[in-house]
mmCIF file as Biopython writes it, N, C-alpha, C and O atoms, coordinates in Angstrom:
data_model
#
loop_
_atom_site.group_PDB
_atom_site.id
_atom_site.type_symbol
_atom_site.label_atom_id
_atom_site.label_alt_id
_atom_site.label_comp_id
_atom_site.label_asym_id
_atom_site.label_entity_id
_atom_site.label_seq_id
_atom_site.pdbx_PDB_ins_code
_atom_site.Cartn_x
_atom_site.Cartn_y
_atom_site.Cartn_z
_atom_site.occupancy
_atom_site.B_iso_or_equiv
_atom_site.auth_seq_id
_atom_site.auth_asym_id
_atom_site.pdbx_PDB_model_num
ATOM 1   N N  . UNK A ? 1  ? 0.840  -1.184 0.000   1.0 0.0 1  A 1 
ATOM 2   C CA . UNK A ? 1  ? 0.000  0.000  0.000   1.0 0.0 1  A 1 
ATOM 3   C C  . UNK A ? 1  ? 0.880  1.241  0.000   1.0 0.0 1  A 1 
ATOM 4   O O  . UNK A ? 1  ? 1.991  1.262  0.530   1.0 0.0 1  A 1 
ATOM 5   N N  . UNK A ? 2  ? 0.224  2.458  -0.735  1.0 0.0 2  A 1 
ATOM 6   C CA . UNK A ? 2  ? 1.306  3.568  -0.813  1.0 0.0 2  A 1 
ATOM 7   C C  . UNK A ? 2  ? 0.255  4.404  0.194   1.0 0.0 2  A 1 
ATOM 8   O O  . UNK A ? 2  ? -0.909 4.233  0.557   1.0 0.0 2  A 1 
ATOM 9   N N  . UNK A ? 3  ? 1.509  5.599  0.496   1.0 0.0 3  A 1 
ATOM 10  C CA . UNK A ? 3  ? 0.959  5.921  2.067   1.0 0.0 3  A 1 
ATOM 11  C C  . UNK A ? 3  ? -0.186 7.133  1.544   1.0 0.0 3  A 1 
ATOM 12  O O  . UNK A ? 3  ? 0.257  8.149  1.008   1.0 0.0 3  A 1 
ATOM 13  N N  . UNK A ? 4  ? -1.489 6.978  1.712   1.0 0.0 4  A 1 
ATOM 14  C CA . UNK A ? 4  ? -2.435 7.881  1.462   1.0 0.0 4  A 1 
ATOM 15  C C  . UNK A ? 4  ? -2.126 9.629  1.710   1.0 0.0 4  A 1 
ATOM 16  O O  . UNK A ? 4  ? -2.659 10.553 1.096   1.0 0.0 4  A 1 
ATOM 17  N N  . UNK A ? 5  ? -1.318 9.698  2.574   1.0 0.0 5  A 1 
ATOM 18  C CA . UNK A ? 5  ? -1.204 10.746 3.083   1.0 0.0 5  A 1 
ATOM 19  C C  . UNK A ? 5  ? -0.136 11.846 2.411   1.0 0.0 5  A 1 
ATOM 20  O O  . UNK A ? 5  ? -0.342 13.058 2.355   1.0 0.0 5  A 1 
ATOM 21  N N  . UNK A ? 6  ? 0.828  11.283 2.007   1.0 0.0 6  A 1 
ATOM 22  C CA . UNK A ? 6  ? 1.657  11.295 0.742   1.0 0.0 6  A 1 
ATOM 23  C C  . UNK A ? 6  ? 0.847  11.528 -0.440  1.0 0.0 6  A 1 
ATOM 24  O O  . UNK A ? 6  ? 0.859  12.598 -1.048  1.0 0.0 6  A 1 
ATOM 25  N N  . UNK A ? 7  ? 0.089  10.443 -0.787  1.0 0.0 7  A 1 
ATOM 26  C CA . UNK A ? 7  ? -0.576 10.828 -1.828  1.0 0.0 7  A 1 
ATOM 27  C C  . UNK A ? 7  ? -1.696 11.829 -2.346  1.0 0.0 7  A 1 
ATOM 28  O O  . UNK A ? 7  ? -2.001 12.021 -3.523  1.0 0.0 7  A 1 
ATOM 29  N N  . UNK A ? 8  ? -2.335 12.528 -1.027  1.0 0.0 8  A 1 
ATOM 30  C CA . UNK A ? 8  ? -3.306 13.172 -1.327  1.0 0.0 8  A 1 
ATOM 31  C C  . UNK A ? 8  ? -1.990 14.568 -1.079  1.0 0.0 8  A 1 
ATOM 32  O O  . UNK A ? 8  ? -2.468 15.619 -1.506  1.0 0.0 8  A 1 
ATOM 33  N N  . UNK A ? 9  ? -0.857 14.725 -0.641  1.0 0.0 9  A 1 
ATOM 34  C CA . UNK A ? 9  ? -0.076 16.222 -0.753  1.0 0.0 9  A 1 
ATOM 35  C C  . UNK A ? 9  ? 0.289  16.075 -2.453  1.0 0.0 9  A 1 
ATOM 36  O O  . UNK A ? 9  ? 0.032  17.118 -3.054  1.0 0.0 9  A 1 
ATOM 37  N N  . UNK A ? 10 ? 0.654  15.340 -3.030  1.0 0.0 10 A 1 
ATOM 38  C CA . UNK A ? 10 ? 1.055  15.422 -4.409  1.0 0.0 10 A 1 
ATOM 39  C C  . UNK A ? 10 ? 0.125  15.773 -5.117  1.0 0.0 10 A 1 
ATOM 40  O O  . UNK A ? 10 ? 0.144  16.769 -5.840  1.0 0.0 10 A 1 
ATOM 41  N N  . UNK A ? 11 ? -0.963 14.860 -4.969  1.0 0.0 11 A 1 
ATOM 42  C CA . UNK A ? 11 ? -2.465 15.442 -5.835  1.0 0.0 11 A 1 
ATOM 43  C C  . UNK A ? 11 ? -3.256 17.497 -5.166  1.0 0.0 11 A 1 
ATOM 44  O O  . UNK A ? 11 ? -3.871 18.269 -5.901  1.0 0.0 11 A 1 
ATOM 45  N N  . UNK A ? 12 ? -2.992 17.682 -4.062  1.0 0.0 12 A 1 
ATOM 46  C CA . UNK A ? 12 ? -3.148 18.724 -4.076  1.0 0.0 12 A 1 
ATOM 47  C C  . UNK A ? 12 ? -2.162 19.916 -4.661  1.0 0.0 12 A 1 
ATOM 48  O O  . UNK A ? 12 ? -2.550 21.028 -5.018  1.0 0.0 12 A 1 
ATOM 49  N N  . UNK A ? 13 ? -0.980 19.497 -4.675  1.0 0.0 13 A 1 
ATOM 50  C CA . UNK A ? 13 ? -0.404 20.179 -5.664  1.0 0.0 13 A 1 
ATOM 51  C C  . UNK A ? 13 ? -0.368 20.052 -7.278  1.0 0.0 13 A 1 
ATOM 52  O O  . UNK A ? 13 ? 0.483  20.811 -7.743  1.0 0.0 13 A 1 
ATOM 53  N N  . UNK A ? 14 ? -0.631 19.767 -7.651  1.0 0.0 14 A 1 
ATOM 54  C CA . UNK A ? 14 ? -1.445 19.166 -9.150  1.0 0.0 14 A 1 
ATOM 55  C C  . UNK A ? 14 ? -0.792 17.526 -9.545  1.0 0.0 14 A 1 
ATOM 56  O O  . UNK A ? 14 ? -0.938 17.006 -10.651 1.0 0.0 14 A 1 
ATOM 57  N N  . UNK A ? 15 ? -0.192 16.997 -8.589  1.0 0.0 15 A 1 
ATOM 58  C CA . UNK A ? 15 ? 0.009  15.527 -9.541  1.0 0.0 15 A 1 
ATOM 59  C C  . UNK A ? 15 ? -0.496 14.737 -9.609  1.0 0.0 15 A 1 
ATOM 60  O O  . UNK A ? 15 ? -1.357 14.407 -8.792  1.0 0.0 15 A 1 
ATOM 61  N N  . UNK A ? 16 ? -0.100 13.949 -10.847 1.0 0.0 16 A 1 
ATOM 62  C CA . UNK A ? 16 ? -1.271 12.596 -11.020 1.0 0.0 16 A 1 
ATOM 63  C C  . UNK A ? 16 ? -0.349 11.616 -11.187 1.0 0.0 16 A 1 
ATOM 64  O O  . UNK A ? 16 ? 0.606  11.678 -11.961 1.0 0.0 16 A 1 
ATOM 65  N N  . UNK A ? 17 ? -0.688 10.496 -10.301 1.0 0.0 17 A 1 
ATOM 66  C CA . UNK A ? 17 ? 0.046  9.553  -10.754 1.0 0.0 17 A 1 
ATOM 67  C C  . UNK A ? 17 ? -0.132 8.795  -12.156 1.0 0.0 17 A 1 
ATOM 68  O O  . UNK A ? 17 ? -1.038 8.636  -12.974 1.0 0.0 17 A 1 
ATOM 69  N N  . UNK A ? 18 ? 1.127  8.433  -12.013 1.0 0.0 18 A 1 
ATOM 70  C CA . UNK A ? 18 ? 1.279  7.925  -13.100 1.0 0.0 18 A 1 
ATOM 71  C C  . UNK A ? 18 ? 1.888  6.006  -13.321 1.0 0.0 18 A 1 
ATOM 72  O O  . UNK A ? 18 ? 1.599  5.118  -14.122 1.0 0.0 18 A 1 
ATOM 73  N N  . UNK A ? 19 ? 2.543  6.075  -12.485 1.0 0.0 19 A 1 
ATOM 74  C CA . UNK A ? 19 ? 2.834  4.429  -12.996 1.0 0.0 19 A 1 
ATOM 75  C C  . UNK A ? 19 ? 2.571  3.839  -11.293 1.0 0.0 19 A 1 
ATOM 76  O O  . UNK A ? 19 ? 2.235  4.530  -10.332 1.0 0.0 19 A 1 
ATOM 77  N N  . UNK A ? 20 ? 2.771  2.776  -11.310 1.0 0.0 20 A 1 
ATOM 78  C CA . UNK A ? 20 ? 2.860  1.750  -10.111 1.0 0.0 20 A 1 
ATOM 79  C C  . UNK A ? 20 ? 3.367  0.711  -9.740  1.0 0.0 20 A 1 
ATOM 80  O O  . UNK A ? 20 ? 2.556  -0.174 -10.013 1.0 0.0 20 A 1 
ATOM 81  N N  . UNK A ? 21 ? 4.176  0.316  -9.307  1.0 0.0 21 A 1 
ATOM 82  C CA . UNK A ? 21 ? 5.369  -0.846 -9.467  1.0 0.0 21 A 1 
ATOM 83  C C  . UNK A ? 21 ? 5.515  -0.924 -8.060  1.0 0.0 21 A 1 
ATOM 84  O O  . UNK A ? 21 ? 5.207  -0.066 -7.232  1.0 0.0 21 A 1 
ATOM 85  N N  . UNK A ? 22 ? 6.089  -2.203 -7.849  1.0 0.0 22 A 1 
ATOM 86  C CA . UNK A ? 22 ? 6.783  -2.568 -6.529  1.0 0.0 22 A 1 
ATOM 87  C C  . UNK A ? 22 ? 8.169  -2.327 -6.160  1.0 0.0 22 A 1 
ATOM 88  O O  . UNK A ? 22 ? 9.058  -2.387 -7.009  1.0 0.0 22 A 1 
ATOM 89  N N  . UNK A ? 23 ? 8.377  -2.084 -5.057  1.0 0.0 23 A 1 
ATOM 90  C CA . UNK A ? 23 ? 9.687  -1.403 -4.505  1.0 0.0 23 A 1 
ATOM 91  C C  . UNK A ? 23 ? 10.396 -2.185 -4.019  1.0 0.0 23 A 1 
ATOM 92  O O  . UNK A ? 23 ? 10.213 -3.152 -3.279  1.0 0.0 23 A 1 
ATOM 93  N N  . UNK A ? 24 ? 11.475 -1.609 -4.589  1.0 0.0 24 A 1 
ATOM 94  C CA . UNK A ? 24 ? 12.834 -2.511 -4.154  1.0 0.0 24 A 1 
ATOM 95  C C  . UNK A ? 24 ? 13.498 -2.864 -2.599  1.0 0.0 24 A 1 
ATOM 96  O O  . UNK A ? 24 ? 13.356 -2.131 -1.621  1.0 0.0 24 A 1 
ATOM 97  N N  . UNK A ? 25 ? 14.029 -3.775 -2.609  1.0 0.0 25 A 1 
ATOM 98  C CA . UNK A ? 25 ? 14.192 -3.859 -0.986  1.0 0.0 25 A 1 
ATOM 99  C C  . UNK A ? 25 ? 15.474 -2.861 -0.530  1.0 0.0 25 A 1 
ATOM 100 O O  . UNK A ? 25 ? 16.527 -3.421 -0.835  1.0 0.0 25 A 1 
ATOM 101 N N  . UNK A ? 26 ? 15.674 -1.724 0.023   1.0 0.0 26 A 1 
ATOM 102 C CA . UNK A ? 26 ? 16.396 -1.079 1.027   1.0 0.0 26 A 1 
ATOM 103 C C  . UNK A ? 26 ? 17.644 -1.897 0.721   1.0 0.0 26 A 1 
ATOM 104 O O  . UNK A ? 26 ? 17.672 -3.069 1.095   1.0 0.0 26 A 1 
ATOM 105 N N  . UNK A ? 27 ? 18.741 -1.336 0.029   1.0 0.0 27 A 1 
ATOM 106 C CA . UNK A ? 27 ? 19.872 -1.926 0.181   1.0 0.0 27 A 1 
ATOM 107 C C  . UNK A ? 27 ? 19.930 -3.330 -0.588  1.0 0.0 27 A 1 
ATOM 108 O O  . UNK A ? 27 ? 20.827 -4.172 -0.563  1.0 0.0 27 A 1 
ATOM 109 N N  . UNK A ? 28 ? 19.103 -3.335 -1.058  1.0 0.0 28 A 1 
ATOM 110 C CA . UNK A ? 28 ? 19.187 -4.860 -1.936  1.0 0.0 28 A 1 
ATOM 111 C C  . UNK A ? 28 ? 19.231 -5.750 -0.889  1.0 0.0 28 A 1 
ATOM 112 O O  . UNK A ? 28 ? 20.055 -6.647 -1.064  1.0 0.0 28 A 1 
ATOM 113 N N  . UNK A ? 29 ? 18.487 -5.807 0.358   1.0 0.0 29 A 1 
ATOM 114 C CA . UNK A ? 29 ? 18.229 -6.783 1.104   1.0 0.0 29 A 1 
ATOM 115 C C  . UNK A ? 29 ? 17.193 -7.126 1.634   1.0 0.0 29 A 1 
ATOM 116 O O  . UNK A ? 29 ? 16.597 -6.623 2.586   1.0 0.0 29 A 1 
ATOM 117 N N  . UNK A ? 30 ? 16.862 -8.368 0.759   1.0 0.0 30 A 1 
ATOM 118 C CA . UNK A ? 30 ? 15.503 -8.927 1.520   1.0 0.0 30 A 1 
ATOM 119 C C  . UNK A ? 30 ? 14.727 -8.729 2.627   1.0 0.0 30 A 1 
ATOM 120 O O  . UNK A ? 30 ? 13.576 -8.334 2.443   1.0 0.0 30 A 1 
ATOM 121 N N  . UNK A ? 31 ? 15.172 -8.947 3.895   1.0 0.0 31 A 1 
ATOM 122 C CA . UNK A ? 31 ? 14.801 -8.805 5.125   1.0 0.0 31 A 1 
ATOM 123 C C  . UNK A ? 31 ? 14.314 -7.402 5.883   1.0 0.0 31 A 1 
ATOM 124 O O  . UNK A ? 31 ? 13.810 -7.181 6.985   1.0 0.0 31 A 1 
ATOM 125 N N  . UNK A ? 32 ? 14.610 -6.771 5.039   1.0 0.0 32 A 1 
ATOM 126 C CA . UNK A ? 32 ? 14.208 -5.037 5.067   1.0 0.0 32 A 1 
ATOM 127 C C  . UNK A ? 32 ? 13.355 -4.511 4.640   1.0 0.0 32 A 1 
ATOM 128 O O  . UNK A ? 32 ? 13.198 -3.302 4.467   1.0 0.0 32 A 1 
ATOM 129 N N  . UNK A ? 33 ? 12.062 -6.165 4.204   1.0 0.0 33 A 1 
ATOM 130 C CA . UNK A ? 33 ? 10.947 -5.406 3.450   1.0 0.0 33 A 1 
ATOM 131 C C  . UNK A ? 33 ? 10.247 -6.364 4.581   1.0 0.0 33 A 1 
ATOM 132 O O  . UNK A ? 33 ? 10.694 -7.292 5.255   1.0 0.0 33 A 1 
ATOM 133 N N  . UNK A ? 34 ? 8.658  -5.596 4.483   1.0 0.0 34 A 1 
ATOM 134 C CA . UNK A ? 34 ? 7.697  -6.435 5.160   1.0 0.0 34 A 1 
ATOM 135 C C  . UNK A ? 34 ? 6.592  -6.354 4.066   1.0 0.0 34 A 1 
ATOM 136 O O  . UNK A ? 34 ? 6.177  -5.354 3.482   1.0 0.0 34 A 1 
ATOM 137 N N  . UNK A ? 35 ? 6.290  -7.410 3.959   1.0 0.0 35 A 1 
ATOM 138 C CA . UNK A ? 35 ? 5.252  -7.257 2.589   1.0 0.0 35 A 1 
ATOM 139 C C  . UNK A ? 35 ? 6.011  -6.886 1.052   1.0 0.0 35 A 1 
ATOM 140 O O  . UNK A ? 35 ? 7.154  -6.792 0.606   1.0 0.0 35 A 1 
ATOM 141 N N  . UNK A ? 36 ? 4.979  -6.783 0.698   1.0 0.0 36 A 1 
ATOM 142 C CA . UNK A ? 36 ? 5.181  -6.117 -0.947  1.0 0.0 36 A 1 
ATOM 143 C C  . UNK A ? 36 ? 5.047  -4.738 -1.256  1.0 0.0 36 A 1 
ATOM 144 O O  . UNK A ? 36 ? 4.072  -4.520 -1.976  1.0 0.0 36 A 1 
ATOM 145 N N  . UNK A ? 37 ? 5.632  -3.856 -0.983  1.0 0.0 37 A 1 
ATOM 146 C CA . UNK A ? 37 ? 5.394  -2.123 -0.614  1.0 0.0 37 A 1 
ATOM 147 C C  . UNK A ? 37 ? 5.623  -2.304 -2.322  1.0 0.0 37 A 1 
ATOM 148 O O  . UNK A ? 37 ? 6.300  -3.083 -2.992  1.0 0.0 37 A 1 
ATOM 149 N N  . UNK A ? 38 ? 4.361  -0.761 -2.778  1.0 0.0 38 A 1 
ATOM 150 C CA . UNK A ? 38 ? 4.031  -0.188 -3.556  1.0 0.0 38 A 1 
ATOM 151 C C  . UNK A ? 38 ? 4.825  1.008  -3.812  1.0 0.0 38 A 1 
ATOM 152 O O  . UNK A ? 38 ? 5.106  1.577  -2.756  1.0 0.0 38 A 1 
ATOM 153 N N  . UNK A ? 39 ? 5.370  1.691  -5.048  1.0 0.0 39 A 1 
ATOM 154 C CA . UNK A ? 39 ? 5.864  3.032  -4.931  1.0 0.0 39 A 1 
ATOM 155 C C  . UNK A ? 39 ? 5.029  3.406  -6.150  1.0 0.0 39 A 1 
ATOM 156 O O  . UNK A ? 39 ? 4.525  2.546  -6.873  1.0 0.0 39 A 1 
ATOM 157 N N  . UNK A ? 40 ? 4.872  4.987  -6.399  1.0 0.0 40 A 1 
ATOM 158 C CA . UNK A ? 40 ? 3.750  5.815  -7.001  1.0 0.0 40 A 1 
ATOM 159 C C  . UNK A ? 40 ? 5.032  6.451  -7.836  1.0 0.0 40 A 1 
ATOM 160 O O  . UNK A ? 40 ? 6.096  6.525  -7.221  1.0 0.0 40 A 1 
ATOM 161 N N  . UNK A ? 41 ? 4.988  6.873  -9.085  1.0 0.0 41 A 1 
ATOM 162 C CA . UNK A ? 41 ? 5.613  7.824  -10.142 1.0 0.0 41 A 1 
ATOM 163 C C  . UNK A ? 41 ? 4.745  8.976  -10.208 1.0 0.0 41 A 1 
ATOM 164 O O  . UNK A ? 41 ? 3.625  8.785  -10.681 1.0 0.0 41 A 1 
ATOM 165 N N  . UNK A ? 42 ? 5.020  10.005 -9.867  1.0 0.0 42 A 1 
ATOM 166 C CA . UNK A ? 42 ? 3.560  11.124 -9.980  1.0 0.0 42 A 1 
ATOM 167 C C  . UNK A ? 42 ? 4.528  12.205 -10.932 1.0 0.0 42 A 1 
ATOM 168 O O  . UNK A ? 42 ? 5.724  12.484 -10.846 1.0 0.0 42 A 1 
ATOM 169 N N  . UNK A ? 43 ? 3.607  12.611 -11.738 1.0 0.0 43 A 1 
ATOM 170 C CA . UNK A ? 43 ? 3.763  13.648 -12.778 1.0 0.0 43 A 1 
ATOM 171 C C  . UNK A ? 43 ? 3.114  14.927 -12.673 1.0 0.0 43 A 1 
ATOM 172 O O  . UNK A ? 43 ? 1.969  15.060 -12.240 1.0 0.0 43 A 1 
ATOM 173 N N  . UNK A ? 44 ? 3.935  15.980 -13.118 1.0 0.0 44 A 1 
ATOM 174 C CA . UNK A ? 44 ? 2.891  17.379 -12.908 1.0 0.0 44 A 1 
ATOM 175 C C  . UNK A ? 44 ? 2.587  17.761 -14.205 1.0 0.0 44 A 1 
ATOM 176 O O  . UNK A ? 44 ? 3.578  17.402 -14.841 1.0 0.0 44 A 1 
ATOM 177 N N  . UNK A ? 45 ? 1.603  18.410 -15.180 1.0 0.0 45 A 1 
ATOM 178 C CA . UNK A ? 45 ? 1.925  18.656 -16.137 1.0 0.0 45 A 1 
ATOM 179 C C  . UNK A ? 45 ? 2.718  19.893 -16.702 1.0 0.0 45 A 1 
ATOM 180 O O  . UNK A ? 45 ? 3.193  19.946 -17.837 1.0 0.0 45 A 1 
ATOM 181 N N  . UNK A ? 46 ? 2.790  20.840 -15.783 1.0 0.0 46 A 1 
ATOM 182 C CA . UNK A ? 46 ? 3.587  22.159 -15.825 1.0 0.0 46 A 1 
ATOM 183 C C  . UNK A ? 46 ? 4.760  22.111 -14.484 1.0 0.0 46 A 1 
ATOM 184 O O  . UNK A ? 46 ? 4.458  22.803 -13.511 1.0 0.0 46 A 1 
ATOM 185 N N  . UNK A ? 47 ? 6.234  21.221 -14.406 1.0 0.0 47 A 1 
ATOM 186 C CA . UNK A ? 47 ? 6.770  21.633 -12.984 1.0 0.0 47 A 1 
ATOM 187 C C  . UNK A ? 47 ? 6.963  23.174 -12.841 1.0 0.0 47 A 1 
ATOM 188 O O  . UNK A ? 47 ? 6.796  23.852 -11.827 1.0 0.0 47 A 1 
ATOM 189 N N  . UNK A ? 48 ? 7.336  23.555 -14.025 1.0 0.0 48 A 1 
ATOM 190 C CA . UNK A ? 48 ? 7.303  25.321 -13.111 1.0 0.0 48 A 1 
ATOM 191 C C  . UNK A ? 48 ? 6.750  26.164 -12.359 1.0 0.0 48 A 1 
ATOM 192 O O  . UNK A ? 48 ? 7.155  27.192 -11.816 1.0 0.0 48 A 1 
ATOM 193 N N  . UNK A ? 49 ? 5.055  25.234 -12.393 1.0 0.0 49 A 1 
ATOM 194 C CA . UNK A ? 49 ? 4.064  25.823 -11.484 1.0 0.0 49 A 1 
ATOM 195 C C  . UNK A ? 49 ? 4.463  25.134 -10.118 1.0 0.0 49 A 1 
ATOM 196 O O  . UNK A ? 49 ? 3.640  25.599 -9.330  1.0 0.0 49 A 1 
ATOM 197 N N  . UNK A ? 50 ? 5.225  24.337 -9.469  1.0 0.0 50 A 1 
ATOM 198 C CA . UNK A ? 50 ? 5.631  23.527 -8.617  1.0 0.0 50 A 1 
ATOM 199 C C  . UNK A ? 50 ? 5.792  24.314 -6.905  1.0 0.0 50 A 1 
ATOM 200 O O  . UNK A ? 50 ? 5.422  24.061 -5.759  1.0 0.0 50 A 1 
ATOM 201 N N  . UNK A ? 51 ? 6.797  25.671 -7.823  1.0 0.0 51 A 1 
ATOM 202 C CA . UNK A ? 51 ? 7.404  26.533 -7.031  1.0 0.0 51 A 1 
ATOM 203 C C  . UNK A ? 51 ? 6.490  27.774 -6.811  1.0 0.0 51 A 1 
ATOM 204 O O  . UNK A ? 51 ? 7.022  28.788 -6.360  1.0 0.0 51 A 1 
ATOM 205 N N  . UNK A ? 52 ? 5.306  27.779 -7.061  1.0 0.0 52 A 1 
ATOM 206 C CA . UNK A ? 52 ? 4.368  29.029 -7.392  1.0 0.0 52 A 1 
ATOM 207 C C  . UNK A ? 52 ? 2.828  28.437 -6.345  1.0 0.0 52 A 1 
ATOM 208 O O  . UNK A ? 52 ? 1.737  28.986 -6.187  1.0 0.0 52 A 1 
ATOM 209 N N  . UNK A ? 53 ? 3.388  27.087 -5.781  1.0 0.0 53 A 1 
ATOM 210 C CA . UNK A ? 53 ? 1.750  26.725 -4.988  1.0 0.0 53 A 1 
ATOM 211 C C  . UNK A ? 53 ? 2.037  26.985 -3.348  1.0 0.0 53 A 1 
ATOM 212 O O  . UNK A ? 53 ? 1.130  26.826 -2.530  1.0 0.0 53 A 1 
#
């Protein structure tokens, strides 16, 4: 699961995600994951507006 809370600050600044894939383990070591963690690619369509919100 990706962390909701995270995700609703990106979308209030205009991003949308965009892809969804699973995340790599910390150091390339197994034991450093619990579960199957999710990571989010989020896109803005203008970044110059980034610095202006």
């Amino acid at each position: 699961m990706v962390g909701i809370a995270p995700q609703a600050f990106y979308v209030a600044h205009g991003g949308t995600p965009v892809e969804r894939a699973h995340a790599g383990e910390p150091g390339g070591v197994p034991g450093r994951l619990n579960g199957r963690p999710a990571k989010l690619r989020m896109a803005w369509p203008h970044a110059r507006d980034l610095g202006r919100r």
